[in-house]
C-alpha positions in Angstrom: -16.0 -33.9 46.7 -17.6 -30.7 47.8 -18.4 -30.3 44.2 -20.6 -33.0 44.6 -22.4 -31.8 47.5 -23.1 -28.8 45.9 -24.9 -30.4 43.3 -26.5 -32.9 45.0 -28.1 -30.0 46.8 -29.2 -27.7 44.5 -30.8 -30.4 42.3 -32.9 -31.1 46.1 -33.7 -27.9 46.5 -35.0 -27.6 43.0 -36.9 -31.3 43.2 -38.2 -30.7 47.0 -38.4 -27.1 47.8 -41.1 -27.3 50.7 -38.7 -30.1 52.5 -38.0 -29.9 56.1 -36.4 -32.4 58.7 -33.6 -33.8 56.3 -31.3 -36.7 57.4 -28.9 -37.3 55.0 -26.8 -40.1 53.8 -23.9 -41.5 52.0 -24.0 -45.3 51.0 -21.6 -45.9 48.1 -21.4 -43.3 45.3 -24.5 -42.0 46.1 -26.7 -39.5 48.5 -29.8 -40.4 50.0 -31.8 -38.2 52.2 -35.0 -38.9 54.1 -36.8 -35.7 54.5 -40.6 -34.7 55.2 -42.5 -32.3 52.3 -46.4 -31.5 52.6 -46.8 -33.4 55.9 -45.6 -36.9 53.7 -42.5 -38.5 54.8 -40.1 -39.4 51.6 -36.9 -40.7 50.5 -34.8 -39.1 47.1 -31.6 -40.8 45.9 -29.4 -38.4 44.4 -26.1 -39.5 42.0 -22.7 -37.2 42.8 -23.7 -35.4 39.6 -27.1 -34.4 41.4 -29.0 -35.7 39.4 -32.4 -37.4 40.9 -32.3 -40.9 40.6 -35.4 -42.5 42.3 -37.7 -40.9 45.5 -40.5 -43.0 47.6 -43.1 -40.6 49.1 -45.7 -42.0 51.4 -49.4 -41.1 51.4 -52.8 -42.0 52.2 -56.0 -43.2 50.5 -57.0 -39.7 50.0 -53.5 -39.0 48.4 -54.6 -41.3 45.4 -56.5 -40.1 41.8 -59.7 -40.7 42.3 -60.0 -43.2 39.1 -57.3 -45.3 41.2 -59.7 -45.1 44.3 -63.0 -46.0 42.3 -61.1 -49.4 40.7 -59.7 -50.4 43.9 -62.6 -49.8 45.9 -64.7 -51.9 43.1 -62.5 -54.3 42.8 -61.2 -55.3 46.0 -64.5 -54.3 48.0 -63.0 -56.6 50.7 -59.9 -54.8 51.0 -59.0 -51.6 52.8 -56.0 -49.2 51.6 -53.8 -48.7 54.5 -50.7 -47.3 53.1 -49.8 -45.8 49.3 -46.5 -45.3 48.5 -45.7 -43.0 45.3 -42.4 -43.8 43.8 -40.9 -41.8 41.0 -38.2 -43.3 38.5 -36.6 -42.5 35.8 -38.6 -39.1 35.3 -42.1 -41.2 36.1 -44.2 -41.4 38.7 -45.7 -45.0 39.8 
């Protein structure tokens, strides 16, 4: 078992080096850990092997490409972007 913590946190040291204020978790085979990186507050799954499995970051408005901004803002003129959340999977970023 300590093997597996081992892993699981070098391969979060390597993903999230500039993390801080990590709570971390066991729920079933896996390790979740909610943490804080650049002032965003995020969430990584990691499997026993360490290997990154999925991680939700929240942002802002700002936090967004600006060819995301321009088609949202034309649009949805009505609309007003209140929370972003960045999710990456499977070695992607949504």
């Amino acid at each position: 078992m300590a093997t597996s913590y081992i892993r699981v946190m070098r391969s979060f040291t390597f993903h999230f080096e500039n993390a801080t204020n990590q709570s971390w978790f066991r729920y079933k085979k896996n390790f979740i850990v909610h943490f804080t990186a650049d002032g965003k507050k995020e969430n990584a799954v990691f499997n026993k092997k360490g290997k990154l499995l999925y991680s939700l970051s929240n942002c802002s408005e700002k936090d967004l490409p600006q060819q995301a901004r321009t088609f949202i803002n034309i649009n949805y003129h009505d609309c007003k972007i209140i929370c972003v959340t960045e999710a990456y999977y499977a070695e992607r970023i949504a």
